[in-house]
C-alpha positions as CSV (number, residue, x, y, z in Angstrom):
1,X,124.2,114.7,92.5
2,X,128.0,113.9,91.8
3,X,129.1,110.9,93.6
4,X,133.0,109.2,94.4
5,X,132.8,106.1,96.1
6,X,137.2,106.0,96.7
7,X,137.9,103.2,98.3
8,X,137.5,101.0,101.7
9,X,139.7,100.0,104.2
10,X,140.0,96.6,106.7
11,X,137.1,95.1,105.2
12,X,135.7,91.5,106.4
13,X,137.6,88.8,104.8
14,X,134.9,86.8,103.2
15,X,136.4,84.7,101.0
16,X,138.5,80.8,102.0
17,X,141.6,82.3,101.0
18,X,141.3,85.1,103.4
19,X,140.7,88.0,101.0
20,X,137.6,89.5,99.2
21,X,136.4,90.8,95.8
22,X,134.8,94.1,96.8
23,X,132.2,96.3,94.8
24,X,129.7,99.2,95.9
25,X,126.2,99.4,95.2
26,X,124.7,103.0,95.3
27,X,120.5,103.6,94.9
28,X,119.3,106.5,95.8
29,X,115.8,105.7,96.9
30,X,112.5,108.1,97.7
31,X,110.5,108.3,100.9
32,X,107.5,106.7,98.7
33,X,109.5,103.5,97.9
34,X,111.0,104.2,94.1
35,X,115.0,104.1,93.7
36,X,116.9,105.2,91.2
37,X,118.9,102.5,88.8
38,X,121.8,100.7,91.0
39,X,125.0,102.0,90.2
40,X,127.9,99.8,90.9
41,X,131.9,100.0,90.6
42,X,134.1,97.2,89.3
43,X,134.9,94.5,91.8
44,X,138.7,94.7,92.8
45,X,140.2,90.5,93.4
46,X,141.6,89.5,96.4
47,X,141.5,92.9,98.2
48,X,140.7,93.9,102.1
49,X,141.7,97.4,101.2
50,X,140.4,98.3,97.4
51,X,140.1,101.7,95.3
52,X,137.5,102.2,92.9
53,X,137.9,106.1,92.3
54,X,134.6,105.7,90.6
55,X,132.2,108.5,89.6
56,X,128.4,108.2,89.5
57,X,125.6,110.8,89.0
58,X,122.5,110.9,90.5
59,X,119.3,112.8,89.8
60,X,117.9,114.3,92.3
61,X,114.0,115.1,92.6
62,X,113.4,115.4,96.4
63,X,115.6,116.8,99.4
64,X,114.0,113.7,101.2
65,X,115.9,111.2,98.7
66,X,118.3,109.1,100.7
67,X,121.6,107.8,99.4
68,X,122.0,104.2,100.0
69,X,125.1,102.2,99.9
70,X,126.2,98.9,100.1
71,X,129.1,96.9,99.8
72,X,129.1,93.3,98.5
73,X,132.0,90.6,97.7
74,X,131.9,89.1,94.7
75,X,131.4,85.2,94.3
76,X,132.1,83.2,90.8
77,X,130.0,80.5,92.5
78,X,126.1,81.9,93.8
79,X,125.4,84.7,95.1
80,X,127.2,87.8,96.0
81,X,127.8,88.4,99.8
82,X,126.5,91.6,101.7
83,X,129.6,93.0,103.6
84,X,127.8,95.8,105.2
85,X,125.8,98.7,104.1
């Protein structure tokens, strides 16, 4: 399965200067419980609005696989915040 995760637009500002660091997370995971390895993109600074144009590929051994994908800010300092999924 070929995968482009573009971009996202008006996300929550989650940072203290108003902005986030956005990145995608995409597992595809099996009705039994395994998931594939995370892919990710590259986190874009101080962007409500960012592009990743990234392609990922996915093997697929089940029409029941689900794609799941979740978008997280990036934090220098603990951990990364969910931003929704």
């Amino acid at each position: 399965l070929d995968v482009t995760v573009f971009c996202a637009e008006s996300l929550e500002k989650k940072d203290v200067r108003g902005l986030s660091d956005a990145y995608c997370v995409l597992v595809l995971k099996s009705p039994d419980g395994r998931k594939s390895k995370p892919q990710k993109t590259k986190w874009v600074e101080e962007n409500l609005n960012p592009e990743w144009n990234k392609e990922m590929m996915f093997t697929v051994e089940s029409l029941e696989q689900e794609m799941h994908v979740a978008v997280y800010d990036h934090d220098n300092l603990g951990a990364d915040d969910l931003m929704g999924n």
